[in-house]
Backbone as XML, in Angstrom:
<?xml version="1.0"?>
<chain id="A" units="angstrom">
  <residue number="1" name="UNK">
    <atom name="N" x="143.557" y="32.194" z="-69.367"/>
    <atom name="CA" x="143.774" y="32.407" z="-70.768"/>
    <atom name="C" x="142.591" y="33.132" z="-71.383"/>
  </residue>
  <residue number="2" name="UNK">
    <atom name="N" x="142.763" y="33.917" z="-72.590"/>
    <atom name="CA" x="141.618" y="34.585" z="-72.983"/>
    <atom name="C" x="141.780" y="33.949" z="-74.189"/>
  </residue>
  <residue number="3" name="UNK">
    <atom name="N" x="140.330" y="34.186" z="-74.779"/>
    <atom name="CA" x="139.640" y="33.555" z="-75.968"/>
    <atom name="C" x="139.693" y="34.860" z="-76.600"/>
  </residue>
  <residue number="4" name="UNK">
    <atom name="N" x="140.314" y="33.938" z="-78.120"/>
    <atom name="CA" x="140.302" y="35.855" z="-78.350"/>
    <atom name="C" x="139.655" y="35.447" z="-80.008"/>
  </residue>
  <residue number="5" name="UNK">
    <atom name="N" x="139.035" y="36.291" z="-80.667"/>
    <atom name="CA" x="137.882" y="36.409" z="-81.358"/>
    <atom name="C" x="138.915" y="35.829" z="-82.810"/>
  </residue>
  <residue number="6" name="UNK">
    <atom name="N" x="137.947" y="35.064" z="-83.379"/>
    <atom name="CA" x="138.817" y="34.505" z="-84.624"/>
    <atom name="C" x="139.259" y="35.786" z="-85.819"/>
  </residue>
  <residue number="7" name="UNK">
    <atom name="N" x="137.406" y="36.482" z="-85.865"/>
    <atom name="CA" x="137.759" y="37.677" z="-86.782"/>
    <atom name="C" x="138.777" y="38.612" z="-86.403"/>
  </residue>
  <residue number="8" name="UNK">
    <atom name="N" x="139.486" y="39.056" z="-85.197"/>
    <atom name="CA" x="140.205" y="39.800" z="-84.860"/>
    <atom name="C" x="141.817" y="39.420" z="-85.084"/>
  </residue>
  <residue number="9" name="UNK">
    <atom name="N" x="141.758" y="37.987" z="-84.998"/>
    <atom name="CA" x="142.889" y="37.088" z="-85.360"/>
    <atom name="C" x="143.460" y="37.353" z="-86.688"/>
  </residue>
  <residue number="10" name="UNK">
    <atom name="N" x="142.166" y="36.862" z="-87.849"/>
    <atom name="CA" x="142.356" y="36.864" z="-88.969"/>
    <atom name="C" x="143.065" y="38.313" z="-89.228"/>
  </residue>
  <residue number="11" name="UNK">
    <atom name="N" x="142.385" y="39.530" z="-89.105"/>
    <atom name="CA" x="142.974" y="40.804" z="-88.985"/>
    <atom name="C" x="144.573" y="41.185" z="-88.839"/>
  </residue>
  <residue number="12" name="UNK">
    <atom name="N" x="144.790" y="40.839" z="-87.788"/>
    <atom name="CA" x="145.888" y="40.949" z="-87.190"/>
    <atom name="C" x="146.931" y="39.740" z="-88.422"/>
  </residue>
  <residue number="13" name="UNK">
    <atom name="N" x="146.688" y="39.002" z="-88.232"/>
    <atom name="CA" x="147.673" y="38.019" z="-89.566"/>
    <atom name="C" x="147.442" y="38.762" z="-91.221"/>
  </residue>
  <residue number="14" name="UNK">
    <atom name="N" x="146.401" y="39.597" z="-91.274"/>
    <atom name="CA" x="146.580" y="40.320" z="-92.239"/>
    <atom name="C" x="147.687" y="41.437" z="-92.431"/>
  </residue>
  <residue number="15" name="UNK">
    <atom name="N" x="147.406" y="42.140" z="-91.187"/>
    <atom name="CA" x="147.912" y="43.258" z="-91.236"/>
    <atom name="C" x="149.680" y="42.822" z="-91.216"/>
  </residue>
  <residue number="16" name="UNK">
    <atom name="N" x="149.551" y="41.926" z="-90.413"/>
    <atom name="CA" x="151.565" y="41.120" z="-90.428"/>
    <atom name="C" x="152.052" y="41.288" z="-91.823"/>
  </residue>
  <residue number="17" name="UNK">
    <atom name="N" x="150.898" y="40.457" z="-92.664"/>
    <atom name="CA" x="150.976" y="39.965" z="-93.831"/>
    <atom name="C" x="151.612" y="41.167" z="-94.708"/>
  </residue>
  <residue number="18" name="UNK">
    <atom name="N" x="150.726" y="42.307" z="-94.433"/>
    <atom name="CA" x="150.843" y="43.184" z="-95.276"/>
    <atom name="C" x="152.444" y="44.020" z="-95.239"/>
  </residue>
  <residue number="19" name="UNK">
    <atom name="N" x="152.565" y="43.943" z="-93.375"/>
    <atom name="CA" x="153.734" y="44.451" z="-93.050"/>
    <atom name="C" x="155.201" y="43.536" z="-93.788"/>
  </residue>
  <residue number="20" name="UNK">
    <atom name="N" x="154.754" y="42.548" z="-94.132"/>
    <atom name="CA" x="156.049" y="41.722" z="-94.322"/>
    <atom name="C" x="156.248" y="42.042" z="-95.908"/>
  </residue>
  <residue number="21" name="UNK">
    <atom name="N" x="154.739" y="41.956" z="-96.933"/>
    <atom name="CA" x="154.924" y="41.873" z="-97.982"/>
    <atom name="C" x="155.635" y="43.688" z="-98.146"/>
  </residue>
  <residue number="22" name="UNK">
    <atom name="N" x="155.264" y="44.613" z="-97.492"/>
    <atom name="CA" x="156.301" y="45.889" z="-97.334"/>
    <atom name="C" x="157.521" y="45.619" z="-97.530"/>
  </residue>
  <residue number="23" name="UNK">
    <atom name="N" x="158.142" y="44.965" z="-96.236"/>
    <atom name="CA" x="159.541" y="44.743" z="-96.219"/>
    <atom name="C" x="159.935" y="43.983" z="-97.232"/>
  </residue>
  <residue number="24" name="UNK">
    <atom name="N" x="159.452" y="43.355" z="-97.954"/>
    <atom name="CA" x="160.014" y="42.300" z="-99.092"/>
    <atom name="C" x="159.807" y="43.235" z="-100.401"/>
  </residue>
  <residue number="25" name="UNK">
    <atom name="N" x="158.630" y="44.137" z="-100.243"/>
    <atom name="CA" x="159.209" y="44.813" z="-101.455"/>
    <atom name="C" x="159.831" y="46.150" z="-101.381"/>
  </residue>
  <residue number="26" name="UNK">
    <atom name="N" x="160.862" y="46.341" z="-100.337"/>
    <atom name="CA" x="161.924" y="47.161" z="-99.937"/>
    <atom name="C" x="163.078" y="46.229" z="-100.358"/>
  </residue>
  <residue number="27" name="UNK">
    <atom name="N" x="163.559" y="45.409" z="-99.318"/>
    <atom name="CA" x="164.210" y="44.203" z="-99.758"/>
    <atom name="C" x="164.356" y="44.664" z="-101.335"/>
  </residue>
  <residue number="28" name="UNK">
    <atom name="N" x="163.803" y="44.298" z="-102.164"/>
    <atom name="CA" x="163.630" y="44.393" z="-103.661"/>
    <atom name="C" x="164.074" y="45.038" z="-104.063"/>
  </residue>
  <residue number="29" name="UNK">
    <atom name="N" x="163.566" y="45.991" z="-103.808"/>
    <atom name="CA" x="164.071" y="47.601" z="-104.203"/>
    <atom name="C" x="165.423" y="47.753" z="-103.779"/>
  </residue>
  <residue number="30" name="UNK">
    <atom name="N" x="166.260" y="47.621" z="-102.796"/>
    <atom name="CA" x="167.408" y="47.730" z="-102.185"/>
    <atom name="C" x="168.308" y="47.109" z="-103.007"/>
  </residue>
  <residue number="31" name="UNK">
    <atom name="N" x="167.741" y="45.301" z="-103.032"/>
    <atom name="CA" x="168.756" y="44.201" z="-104.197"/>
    <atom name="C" x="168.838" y="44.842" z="-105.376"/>
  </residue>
  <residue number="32" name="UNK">
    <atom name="N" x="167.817" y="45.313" z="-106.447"/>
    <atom name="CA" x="168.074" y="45.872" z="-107.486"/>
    <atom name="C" x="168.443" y="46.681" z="-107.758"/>
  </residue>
  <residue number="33" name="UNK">
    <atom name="N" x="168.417" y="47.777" z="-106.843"/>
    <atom name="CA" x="169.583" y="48.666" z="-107.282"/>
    <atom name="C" x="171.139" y="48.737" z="-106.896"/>
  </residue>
  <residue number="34" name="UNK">
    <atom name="N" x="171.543" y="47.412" z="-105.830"/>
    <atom name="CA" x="172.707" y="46.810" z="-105.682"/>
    <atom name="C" x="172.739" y="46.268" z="-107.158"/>
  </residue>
  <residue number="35" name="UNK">
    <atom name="N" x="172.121" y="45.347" z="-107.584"/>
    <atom name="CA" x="172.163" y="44.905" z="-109.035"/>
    <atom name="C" x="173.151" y="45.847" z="-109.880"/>
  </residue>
  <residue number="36" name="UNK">
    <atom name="N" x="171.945" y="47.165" z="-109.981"/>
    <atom name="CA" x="171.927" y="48.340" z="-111.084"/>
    <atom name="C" x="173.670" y="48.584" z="-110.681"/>
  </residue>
  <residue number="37" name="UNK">
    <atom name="N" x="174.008" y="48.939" z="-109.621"/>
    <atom name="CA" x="175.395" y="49.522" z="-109.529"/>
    <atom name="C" x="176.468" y="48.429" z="-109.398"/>
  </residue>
  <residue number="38" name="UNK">
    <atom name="N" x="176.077" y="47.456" z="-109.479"/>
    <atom name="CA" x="176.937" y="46.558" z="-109.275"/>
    <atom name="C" x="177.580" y="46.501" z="-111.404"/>
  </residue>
  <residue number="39" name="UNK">
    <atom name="N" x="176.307" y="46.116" z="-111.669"/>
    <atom name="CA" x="176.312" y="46.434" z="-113.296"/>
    <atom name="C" x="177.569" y="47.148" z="-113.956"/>
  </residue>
  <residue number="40" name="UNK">
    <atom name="N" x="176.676" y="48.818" z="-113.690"/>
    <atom name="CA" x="177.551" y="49.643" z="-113.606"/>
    <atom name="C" x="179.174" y="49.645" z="-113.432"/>
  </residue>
  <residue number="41" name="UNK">
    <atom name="N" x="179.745" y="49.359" z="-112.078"/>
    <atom name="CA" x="180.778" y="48.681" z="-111.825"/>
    <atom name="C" x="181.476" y="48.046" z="-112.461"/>
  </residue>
  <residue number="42" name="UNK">
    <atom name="N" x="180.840" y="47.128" z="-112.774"/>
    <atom name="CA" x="181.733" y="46.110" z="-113.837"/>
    <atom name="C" x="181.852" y="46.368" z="-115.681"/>
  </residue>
  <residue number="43" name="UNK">
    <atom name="N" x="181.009" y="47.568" z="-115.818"/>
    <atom name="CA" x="181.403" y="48.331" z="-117.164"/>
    <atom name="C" x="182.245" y="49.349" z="-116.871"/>
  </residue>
  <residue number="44" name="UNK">
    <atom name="N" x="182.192" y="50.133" z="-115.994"/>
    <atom name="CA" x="183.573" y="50.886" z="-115.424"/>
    <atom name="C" x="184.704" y="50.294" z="-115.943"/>
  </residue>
  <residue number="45" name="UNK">
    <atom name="N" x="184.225" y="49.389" z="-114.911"/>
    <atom name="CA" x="185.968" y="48.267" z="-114.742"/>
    <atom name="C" x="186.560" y="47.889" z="-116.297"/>
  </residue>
  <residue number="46" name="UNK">
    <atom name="N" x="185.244" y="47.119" z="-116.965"/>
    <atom name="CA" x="185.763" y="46.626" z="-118.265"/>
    <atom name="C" x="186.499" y="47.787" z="-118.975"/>
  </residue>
  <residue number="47" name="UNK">
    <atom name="N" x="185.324" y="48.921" z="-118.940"/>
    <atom name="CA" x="185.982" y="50.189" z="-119.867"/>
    <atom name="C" x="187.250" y="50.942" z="-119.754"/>
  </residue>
  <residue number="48" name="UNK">
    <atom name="N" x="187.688" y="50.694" z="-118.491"/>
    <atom name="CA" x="188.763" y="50.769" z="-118.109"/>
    <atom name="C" x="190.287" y="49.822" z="-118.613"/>
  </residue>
  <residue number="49" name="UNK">
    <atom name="N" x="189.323" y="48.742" z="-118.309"/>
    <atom name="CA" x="190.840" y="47.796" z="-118.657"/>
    <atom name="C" x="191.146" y="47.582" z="-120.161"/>
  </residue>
  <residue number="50" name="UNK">
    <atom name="N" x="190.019" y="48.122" z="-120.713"/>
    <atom name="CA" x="189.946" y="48.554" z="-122.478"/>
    <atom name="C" x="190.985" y="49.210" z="-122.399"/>
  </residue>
  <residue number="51" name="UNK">
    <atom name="N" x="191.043" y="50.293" z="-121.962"/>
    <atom name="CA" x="191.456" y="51.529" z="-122.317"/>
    <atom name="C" x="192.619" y="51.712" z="-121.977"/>
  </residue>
  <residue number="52" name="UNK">
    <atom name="N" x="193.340" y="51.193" z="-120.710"/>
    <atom name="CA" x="194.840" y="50.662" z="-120.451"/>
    <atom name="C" x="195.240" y="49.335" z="-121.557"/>
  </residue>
  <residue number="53" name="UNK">
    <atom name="N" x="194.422" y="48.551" z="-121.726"/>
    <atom name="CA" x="194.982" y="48.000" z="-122.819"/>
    <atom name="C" x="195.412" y="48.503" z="-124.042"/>
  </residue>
  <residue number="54" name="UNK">
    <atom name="N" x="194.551" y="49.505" z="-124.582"/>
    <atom name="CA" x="195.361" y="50.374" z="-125.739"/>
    <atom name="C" x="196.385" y="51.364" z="-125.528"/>
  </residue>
  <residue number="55" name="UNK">
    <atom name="N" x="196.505" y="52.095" z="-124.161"/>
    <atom name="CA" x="197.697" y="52.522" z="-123.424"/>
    <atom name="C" x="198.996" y="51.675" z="-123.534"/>
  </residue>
  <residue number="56" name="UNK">
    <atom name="N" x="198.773" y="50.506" z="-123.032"/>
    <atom name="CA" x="199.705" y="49.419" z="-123.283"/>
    <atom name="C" x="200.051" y="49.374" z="-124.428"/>
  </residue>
  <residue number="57" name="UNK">
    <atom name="N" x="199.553" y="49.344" z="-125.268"/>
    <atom name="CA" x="199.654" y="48.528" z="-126.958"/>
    <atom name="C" x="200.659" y="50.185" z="-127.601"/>
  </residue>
  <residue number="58" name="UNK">
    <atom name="N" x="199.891" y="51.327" z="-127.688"/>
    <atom name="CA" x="200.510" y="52.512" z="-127.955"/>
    <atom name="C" x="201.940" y="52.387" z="-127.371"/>
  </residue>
  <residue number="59" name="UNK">
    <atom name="N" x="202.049" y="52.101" z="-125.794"/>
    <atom name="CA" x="203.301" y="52.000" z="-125.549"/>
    <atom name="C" x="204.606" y="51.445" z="-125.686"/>
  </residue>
  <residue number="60" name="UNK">
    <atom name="N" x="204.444" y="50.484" z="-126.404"/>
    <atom name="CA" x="205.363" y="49.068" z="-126.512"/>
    <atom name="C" x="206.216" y="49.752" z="-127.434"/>
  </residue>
  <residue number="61" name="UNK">
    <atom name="N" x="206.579" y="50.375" z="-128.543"/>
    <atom name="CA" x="207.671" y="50.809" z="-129.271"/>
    <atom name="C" x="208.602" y="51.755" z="-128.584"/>
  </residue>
  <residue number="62" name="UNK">
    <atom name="N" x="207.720" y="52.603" z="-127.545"/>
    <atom name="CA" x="209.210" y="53.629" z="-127.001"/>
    <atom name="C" x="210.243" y="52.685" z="-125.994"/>
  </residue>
  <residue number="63" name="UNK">
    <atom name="N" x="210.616" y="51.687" z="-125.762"/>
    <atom name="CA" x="211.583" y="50.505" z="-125.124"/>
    <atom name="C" x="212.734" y="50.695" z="-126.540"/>
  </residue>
  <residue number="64" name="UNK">
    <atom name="N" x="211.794" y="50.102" z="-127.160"/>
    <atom name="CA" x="212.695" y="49.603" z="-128.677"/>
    <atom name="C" x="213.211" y="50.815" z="-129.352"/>
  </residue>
  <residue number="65" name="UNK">
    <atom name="N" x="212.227" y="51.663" z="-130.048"/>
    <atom name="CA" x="213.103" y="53.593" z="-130.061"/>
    <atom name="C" x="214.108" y="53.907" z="-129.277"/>
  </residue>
  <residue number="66" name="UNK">
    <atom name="N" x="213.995" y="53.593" z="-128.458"/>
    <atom name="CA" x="215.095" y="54.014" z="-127.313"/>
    <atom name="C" x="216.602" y="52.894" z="-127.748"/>
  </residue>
  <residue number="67" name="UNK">
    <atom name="N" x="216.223" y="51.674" z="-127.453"/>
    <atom name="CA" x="217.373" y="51.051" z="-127.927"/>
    <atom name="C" x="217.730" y="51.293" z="-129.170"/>
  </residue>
  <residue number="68" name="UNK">
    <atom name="N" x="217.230" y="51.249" z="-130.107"/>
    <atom name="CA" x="217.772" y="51.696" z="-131.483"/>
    <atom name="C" x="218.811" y="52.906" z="-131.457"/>
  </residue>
  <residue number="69" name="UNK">
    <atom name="N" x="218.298" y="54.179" z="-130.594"/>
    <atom name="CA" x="218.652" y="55.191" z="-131.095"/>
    <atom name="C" x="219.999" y="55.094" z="-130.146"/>
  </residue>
  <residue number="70" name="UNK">
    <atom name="N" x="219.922" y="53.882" z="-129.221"/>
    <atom name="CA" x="221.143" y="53.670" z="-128.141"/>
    <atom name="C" x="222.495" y="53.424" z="-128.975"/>
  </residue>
  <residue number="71" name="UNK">
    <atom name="N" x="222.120" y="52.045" z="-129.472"/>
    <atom name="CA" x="223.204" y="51.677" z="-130.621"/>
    <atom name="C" x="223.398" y="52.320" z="-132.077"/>
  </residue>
  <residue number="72" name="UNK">
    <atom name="N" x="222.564" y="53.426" z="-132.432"/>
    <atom name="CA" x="222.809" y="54.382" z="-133.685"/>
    <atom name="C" x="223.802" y="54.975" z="-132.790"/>
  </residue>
  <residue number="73" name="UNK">
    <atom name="N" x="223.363" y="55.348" z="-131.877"/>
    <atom name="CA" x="224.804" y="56.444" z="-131.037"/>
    <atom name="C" x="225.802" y="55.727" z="-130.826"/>
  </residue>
  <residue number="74" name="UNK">
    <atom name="N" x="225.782" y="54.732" z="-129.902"/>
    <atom name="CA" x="226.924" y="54.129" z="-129.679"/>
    <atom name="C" x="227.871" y="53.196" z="-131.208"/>
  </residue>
  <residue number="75" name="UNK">
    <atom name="N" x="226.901" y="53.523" z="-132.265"/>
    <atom name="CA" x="227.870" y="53.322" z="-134.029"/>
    <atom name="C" x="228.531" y="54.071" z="-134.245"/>
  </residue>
  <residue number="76" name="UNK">
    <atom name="N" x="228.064" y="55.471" z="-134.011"/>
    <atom name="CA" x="228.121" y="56.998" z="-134.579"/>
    <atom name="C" x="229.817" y="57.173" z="-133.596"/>
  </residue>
  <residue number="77" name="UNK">
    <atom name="N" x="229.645" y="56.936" z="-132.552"/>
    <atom name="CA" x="230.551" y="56.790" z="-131.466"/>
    <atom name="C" x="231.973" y="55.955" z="-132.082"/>
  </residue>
  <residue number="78" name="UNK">
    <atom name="N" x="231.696" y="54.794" z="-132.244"/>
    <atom name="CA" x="232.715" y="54.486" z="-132.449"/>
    <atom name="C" x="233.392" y="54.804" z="-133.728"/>
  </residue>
  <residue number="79" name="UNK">
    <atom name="N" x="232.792" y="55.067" z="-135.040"/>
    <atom name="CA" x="232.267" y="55.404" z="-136.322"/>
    <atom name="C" x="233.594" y="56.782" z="-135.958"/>
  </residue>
</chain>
């Protein structure tokens, strides 16, 4: 077995150290901008389902126009 020098030890657990605190603030960087677009995403989405909702709402009378103008004809018809 070799004896291996404490100061060289310490070093080496630094340098890990440093390598890990890297990857963790990649890590970071990666999650938050999953965050950022995830965000994003879900104002899409909302702004979207806004906006078919007033699609919807605009739409609801041409059913009923239509029937009306069914039975004005079919009055006129028998009329």
């Amino acid at each position: 077995m070799t004896v291996r020098d404490p100061g060289n030890v310490a070093l080496e657990l630094e340098r890990l150290r440093s390598t890990v605190d890297k990857g963790f603030a990649r890590v970071d960087g990666s999650l938050a901008l999953l965050v950022q677009r995830s965000d994003r995403t879900d104002r899409q989405c909302a702004d979207h389902e806004q906006r078919l909702d007033n699609l919807e709402r605009a739409r609801w009378p041409l059913p009923s126009v239509d029937a009306q103008v069914a039975v004005a004809g079919l009055l006129l018809t028998i009329w």
